[in-house]
N, CA, C, O and CB atoms as a CASP TS submission, in Angstrom:
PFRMAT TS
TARGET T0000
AUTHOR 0000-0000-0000
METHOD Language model
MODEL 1
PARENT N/A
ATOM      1  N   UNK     1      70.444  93.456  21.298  1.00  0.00           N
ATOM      2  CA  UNK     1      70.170  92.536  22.385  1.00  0.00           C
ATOM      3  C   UNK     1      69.600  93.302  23.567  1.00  0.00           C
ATOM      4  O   UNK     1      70.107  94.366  23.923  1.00  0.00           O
ATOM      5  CB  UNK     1      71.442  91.773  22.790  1.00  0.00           C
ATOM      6  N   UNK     2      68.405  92.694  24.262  1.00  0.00           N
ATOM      7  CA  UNK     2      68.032  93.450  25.162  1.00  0.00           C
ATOM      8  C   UNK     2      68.590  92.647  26.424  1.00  0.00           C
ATOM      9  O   UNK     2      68.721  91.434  26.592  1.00  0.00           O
ATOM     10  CB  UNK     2      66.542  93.746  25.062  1.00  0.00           C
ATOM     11  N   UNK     3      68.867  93.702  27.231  1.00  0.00           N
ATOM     12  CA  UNK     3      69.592  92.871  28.489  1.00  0.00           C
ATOM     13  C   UNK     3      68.207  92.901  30.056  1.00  0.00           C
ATOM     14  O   UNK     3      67.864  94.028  30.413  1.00  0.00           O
ATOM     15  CB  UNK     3      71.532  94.060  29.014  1.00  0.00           C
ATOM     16  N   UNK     4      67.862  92.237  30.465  1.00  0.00           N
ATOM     17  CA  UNK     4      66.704  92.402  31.496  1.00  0.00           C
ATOM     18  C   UNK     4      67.558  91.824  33.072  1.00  0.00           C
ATOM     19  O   UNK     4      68.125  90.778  33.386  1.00  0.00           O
ATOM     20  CB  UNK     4      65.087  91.231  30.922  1.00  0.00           C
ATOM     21  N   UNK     5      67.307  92.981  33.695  1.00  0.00           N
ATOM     22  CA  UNK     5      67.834  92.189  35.002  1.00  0.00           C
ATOM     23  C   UNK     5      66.887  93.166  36.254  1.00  0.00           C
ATOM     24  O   UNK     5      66.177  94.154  36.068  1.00  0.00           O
ATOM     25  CB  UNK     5      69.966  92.315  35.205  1.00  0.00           C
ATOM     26  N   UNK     6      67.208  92.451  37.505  1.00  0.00           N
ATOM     27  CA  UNK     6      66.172  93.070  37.946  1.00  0.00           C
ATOM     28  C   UNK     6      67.146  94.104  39.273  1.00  0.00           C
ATOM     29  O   UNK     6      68.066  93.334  39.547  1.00  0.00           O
ATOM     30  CB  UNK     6      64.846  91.811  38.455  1.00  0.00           C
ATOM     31  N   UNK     7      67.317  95.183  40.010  1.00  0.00           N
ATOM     32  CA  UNK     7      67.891  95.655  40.723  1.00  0.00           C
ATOM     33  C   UNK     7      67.336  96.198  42.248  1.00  0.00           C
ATOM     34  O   UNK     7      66.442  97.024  42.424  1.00  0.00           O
ATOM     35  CB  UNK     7      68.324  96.372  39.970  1.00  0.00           C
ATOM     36  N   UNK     8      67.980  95.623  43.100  1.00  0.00           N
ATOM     37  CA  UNK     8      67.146  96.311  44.713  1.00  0.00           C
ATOM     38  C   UNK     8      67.466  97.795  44.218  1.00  0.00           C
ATOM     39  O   UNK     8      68.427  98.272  43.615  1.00  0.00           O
ATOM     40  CB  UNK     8      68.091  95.841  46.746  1.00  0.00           C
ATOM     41  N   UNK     9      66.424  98.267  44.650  1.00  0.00           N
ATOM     42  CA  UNK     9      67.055  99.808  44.702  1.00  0.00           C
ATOM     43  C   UNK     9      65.961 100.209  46.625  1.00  0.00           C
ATOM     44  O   UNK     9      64.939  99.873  47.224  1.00  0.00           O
ATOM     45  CB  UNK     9      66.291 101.206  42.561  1.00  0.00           C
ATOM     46  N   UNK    10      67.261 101.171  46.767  1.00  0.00           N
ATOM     47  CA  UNK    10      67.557 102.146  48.267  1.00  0.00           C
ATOM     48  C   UNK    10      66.451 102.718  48.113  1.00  0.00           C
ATOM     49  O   UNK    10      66.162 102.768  46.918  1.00  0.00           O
ATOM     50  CB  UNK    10      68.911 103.331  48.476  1.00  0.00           C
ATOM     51  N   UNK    11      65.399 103.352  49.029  1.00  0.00           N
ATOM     52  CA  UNK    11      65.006 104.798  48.678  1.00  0.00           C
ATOM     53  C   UNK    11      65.640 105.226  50.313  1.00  0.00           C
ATOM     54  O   UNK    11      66.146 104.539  51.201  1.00  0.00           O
ATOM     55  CB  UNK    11      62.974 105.143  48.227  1.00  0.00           C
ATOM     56  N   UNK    12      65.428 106.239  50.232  1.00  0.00           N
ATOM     57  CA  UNK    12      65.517 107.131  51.863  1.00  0.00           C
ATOM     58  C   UNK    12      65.072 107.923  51.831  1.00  0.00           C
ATOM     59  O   UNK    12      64.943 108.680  50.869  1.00  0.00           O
ATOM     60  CB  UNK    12      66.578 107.631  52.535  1.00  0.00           C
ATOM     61  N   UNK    13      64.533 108.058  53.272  1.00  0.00           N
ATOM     62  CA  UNK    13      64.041 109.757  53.161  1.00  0.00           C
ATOM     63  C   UNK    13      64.996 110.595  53.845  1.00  0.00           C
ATOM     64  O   UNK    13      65.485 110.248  54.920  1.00  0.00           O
ATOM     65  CB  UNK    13      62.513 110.134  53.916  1.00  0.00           C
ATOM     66  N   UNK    14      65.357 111.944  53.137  1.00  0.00           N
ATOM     67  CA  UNK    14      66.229 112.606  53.445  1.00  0.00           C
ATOM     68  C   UNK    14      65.488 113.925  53.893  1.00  0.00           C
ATOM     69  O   UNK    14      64.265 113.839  53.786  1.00  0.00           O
ATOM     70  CB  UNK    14      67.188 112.629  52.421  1.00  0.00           C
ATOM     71  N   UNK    15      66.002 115.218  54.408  1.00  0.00           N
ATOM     72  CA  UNK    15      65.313 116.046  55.131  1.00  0.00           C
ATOM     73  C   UNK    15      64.344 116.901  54.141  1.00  0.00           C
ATOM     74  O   UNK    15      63.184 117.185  54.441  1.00  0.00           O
ATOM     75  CB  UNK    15      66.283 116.859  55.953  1.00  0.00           C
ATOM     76  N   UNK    16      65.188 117.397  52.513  1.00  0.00           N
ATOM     77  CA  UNK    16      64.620 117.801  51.840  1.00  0.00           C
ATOM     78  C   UNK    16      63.446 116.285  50.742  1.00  0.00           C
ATOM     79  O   UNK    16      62.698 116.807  49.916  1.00  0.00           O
ATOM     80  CB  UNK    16      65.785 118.754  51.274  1.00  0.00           C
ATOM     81  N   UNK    17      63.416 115.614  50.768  1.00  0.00           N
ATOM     82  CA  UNK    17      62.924 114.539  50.152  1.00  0.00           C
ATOM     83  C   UNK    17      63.059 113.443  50.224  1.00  0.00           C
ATOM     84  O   UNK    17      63.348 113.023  51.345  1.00  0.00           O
ATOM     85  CB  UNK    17      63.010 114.549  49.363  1.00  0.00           C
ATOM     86  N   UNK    18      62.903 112.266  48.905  1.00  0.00           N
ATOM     87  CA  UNK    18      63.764 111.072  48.953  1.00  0.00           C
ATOM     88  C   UNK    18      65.045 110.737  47.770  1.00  0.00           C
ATOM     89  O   UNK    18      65.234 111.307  46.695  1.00  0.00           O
ATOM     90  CB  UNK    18      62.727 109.946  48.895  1.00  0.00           C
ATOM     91  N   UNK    19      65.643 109.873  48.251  1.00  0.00           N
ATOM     92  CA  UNK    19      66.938 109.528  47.389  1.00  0.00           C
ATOM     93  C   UNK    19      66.882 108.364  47.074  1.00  0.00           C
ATOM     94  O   UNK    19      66.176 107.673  47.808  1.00  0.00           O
ATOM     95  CB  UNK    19      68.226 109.695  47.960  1.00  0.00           C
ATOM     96  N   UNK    20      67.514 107.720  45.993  1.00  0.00           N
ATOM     97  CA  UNK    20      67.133 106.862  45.774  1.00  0.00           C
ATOM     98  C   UNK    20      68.975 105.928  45.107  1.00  0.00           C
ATOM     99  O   UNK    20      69.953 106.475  44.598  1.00  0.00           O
ATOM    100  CB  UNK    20      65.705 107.263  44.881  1.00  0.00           C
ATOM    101  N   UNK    21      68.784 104.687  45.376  1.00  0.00           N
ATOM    102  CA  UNK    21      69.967 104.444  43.754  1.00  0.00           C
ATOM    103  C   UNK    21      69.670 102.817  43.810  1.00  0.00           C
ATOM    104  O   UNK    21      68.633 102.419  44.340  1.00  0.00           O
ATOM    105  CB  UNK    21      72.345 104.942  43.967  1.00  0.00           C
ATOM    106  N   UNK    22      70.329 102.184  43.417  1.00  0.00           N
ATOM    107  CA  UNK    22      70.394 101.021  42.995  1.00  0.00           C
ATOM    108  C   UNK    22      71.672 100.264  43.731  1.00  0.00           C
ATOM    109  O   UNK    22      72.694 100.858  44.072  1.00  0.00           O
ATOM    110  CB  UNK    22      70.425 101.111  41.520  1.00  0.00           C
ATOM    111  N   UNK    23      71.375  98.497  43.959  1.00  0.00           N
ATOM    112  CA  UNK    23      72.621  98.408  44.622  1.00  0.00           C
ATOM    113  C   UNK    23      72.728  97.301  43.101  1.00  0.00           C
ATOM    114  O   UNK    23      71.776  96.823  42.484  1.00  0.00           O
ATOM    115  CB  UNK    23      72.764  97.810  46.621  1.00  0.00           C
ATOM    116  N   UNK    24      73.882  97.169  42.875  1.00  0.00           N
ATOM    117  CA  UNK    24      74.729  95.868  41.342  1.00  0.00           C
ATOM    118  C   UNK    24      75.036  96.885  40.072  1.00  0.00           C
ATOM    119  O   UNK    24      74.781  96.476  38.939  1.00  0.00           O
ATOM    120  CB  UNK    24      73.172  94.227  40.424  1.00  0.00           C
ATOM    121  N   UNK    25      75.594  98.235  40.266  1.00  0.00           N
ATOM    122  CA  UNK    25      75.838  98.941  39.454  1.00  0.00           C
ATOM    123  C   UNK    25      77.107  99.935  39.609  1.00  0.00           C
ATOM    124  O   UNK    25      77.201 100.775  40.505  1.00  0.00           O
ATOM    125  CB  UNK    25      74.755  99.426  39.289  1.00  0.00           C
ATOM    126  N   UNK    26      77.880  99.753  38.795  1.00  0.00           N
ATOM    127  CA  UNK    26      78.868 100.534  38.604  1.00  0.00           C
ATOM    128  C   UNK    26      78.937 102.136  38.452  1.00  0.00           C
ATOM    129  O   UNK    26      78.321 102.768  37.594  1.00  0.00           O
ATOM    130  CB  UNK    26      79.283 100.032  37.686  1.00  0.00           C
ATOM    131  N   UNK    27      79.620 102.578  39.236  1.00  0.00           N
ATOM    132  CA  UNK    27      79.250 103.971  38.715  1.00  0.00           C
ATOM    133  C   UNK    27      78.058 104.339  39.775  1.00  0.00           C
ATOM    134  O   UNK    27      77.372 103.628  40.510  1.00  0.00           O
ATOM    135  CB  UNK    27      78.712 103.972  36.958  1.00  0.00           C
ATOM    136  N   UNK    28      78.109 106.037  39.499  1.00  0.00           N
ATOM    137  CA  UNK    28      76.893 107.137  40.107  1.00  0.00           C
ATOM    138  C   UNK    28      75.617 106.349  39.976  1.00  0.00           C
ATOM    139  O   UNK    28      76.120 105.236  40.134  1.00  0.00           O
ATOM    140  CB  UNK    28      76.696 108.733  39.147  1.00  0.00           C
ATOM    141  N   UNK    29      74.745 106.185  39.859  1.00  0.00           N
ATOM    142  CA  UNK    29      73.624 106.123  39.948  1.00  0.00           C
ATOM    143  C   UNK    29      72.412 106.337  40.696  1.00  0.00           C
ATOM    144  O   UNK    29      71.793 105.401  41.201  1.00  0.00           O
ATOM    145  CB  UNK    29      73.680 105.545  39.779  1.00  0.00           C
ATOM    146  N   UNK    30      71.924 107.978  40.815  1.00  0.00           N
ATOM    147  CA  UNK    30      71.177 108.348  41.524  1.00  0.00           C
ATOM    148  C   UNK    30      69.866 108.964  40.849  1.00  0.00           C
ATOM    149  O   UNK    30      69.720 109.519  39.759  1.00  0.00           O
ATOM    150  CB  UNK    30      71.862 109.060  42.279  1.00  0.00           C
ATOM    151  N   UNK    31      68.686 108.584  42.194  1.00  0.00           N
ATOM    152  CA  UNK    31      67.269 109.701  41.746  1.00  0.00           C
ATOM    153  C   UNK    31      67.185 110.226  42.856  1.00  0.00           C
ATOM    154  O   UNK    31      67.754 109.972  43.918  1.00  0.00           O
ATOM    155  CB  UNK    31      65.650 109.114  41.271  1.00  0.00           C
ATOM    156  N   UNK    32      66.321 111.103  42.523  1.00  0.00           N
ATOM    157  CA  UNK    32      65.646 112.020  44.004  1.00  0.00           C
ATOM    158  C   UNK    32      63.729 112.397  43.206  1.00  0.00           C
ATOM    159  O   UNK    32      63.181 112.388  42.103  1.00  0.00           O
ATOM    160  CB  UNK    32      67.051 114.305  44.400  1.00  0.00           C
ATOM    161  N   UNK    33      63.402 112.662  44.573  1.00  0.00           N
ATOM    162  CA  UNK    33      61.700 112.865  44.168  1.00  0.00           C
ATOM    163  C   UNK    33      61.457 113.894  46.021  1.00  0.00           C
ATOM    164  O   UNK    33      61.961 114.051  47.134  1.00  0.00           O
ATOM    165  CB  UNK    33      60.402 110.529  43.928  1.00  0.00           C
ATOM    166  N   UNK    34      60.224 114.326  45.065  1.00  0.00           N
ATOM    167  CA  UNK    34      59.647 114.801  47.067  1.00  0.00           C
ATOM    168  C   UNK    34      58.567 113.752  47.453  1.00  0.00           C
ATOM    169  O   UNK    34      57.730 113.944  48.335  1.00  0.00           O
ATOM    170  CB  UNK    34      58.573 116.766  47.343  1.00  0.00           C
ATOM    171  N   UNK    35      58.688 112.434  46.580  1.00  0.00           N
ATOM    172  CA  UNK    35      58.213 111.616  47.796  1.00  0.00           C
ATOM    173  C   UNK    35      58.753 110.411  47.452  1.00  0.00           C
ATOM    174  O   UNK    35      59.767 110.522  46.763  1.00  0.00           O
ATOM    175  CB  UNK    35      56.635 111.516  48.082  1.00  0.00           C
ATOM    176  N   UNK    36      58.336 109.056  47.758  1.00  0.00           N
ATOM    177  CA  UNK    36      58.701 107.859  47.864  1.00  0.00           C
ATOM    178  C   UNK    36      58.449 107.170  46.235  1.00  0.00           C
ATOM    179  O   UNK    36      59.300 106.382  45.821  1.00  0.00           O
ATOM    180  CB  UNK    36      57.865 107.221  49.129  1.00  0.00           C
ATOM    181  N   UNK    37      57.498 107.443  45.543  1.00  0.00           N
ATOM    182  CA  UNK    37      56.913 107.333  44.034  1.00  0.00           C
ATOM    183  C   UNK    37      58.092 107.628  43.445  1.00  0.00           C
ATOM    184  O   UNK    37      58.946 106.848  43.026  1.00  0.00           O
ATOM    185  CB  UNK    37      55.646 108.348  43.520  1.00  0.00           C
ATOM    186  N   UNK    38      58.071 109.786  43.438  1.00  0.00           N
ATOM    187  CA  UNK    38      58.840 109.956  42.449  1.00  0.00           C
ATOM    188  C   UNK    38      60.273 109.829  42.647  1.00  0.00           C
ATOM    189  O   UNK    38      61.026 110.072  41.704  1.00  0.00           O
ATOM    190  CB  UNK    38      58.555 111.037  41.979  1.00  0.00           C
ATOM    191  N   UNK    39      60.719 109.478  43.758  1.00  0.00           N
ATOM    192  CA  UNK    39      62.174 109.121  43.741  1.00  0.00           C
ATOM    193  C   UNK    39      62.541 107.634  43.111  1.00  0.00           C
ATOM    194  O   UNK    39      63.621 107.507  42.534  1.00  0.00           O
ATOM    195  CB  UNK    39      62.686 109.193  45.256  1.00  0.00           C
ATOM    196  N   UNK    40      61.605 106.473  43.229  1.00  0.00           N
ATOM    197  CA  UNK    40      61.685 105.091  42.684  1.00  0.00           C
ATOM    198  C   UNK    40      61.335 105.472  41.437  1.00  0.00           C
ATOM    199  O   UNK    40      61.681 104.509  40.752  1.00  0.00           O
ATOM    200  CB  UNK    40      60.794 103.931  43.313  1.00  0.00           C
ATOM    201  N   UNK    41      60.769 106.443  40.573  1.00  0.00           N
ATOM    202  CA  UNK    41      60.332 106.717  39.176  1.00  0.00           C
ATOM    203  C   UNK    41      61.757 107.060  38.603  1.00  0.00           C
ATOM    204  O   UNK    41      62.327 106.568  37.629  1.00  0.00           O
ATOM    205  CB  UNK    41      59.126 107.993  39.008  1.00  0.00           C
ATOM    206  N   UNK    42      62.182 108.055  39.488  1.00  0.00           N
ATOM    207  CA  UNK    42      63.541 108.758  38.545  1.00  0.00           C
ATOM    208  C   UNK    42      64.830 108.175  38.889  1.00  0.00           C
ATOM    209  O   UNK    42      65.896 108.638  38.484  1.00  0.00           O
ATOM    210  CB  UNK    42      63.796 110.454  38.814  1.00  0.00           C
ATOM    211  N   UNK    43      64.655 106.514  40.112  1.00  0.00           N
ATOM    212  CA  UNK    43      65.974 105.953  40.076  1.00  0.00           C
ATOM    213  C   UNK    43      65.860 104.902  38.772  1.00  0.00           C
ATOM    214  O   UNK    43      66.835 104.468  38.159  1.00  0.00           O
ATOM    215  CB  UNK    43      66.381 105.198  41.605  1.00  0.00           C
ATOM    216  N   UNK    44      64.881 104.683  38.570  1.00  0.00           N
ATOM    217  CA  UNK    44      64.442 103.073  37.652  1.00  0.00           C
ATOM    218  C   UNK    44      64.876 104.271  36.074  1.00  0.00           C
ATOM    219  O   UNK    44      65.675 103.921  35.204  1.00  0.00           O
ATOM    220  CB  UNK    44      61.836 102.146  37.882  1.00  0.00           C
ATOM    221  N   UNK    45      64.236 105.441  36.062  1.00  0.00           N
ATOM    222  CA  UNK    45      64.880 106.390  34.786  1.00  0.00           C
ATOM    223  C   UNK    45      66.108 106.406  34.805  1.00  0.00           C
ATOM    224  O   UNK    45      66.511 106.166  33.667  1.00  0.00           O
ATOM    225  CB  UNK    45      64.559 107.842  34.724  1.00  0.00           C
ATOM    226  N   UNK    46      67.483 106.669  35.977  1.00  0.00           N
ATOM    227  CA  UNK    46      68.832 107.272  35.668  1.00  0.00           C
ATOM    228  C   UNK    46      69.479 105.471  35.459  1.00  0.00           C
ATOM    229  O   UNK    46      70.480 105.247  34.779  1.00  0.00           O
ATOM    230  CB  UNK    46      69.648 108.541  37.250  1.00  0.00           C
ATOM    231  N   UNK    47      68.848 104.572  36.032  1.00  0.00           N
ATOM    232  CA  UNK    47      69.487 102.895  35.951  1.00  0.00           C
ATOM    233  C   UNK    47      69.103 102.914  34.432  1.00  0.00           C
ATOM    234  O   UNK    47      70.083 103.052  33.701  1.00  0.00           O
ATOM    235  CB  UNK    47      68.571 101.348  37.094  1.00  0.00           C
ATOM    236  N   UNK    48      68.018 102.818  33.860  1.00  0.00           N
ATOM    237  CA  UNK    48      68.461 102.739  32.232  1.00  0.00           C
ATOM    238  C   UNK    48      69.258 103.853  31.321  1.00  0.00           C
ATOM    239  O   UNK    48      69.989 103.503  30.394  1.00  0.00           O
ATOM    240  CB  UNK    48      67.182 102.613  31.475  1.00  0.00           C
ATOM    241  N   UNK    49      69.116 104.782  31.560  1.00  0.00           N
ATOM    242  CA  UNK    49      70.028 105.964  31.087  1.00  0.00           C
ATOM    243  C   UNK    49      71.390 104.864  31.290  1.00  0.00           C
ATOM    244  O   UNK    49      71.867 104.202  30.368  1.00  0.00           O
ATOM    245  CB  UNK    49      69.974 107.713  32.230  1.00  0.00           C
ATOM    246  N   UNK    50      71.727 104.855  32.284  1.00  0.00           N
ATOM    247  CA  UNK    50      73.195 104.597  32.436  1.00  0.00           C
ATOM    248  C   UNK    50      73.402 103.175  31.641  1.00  0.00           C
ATOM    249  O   UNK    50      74.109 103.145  30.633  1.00  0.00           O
ATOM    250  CB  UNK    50      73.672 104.521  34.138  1.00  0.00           C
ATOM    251  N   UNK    51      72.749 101.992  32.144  1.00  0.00           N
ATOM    252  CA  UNK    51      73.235 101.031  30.986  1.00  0.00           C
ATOM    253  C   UNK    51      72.990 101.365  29.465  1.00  0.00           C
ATOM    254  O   UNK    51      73.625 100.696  28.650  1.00  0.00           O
ATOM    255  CB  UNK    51      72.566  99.710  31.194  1.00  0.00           C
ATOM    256  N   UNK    52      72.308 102.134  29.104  1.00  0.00           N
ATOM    257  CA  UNK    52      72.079 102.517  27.768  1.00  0.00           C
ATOM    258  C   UNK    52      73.425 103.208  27.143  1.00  0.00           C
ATOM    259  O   UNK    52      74.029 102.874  26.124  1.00  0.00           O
ATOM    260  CB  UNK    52      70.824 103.492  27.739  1.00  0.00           C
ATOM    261  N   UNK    53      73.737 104.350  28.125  1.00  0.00           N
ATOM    262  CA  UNK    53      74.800 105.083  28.007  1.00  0.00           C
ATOM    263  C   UNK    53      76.286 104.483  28.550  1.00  0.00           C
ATOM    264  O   UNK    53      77.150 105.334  28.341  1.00  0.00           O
ATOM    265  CB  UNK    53      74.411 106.262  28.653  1.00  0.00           C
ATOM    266  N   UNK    54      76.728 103.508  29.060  1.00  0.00           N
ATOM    267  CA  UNK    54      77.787 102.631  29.138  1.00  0.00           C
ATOM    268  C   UNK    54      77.973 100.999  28.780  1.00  0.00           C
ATOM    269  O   UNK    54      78.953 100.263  28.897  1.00  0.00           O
ATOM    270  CB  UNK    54      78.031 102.787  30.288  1.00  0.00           C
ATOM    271  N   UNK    55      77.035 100.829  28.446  1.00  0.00           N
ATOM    272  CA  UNK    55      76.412  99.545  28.066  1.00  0.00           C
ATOM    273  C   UNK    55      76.570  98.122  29.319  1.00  0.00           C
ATOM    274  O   UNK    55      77.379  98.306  30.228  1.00  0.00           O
ATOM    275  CB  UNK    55      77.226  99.164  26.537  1.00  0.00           C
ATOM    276  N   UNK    56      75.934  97.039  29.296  1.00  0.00           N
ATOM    277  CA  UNK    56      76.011  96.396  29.824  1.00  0.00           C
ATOM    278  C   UNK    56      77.392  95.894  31.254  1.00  0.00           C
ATOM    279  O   UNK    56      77.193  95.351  32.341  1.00  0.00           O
ATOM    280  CB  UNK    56      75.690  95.941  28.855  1.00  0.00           C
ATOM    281  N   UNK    57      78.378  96.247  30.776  1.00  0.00           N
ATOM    282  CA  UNK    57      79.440  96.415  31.263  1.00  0.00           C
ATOM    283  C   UNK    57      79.641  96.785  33.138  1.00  0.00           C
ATOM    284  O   UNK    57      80.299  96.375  34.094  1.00  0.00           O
ATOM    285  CB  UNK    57      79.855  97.413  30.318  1.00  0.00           C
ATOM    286  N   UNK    58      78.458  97.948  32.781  1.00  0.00           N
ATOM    287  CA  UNK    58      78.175  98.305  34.175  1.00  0.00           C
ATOM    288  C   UNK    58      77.715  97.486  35.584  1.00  0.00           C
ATOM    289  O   UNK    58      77.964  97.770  36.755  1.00  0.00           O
ATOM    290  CB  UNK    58      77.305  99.092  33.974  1.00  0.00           C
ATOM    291  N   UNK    59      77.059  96.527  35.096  1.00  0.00           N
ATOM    292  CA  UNK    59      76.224  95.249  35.784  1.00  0.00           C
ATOM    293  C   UNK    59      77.025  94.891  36.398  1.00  0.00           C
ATOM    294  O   UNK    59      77.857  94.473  35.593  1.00  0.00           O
ATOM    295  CB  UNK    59      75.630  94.097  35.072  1.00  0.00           C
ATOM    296  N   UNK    60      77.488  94.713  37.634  1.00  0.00           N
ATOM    297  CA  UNK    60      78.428  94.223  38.537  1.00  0.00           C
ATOM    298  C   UNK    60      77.639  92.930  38.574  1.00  0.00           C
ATOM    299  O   UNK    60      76.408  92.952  38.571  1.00  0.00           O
ATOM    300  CB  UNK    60      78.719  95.079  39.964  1.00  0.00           C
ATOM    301  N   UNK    61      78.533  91.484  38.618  1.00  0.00           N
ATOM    302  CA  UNK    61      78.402  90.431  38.693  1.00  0.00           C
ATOM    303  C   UNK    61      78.304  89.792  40.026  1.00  0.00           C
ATOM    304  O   UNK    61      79.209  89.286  40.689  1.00  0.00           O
ATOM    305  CB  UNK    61      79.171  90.081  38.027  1.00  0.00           C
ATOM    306  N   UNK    62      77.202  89.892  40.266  1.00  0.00           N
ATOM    307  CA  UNK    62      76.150  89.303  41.651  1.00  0.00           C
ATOM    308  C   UNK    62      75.964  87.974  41.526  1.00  0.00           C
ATOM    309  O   UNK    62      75.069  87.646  42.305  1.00  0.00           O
ATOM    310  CB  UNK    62      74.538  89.914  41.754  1.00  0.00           C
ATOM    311  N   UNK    63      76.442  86.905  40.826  1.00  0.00           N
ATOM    312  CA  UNK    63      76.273  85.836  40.922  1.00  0.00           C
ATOM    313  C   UNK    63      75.036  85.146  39.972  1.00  0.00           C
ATOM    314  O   UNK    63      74.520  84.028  39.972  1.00  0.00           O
ATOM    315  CB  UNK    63      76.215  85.766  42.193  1.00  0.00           C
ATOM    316  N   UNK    64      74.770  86.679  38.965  1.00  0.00           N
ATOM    317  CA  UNK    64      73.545  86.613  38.286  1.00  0.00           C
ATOM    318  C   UNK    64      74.436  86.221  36.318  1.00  0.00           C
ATOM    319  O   UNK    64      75.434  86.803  35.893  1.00  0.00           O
ATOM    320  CB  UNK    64      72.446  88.544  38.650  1.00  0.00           C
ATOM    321  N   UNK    65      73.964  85.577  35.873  1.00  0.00           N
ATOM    322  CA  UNK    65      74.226  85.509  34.526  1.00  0.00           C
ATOM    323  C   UNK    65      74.835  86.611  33.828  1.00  0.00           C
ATOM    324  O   UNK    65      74.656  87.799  34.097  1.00  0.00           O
ATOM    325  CB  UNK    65      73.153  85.246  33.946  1.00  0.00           C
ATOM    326  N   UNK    66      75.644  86.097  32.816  1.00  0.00           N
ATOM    327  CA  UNK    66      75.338  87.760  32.075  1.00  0.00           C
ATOM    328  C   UNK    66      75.764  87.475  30.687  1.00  0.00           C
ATOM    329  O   UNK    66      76.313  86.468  30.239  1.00  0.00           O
ATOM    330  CB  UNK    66      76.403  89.290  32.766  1.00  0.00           C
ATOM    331  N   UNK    67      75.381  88.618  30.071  1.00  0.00           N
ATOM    332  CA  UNK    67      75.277  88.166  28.709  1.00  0.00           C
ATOM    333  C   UNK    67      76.348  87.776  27.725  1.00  0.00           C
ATOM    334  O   UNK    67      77.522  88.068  27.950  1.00  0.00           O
ATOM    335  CB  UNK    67      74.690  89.031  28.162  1.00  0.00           C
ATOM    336  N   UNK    68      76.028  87.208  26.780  1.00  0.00           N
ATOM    337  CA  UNK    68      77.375  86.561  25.497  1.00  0.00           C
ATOM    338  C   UNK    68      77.979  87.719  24.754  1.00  0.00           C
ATOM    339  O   UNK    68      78.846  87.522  23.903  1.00  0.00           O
ATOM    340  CB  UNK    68      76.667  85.435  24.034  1.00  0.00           C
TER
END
């Protein structure tokens, strides 16, 4: 089953770069980049890593559906 949902994600700029994470998720979930691109590249990479690697479970319930 594929699960599709969609997530705000943070970026910031921090002194050495940017940071990045996701807000409706359980758990760590962080990227970093040295700019605004690759930090939204490698938060949208560690958000599927992690539901892949804990499964759906993680999805904090925002008022959004969730699966059977």
């Amino acid at each position: 089953m594929h699960l599709f949902k969609k997530f705000k994600i943070v970026i910031s700029k921090e002194e050495d770069g940017y940071v990045g994470y996701p807000l409706g998720l359980e758990g760590v979930v962080v990227g970093e980049g040295n700019t605004y691109e690759e930090a939204l590249r490698d938060t949208k990479s560690a958000i599927k890593f992690h539901i892949e690697t804990f499964g759906p479970k993680v999805i904090k319930k925002l008022g959004f559906p969730s699966p059977l």
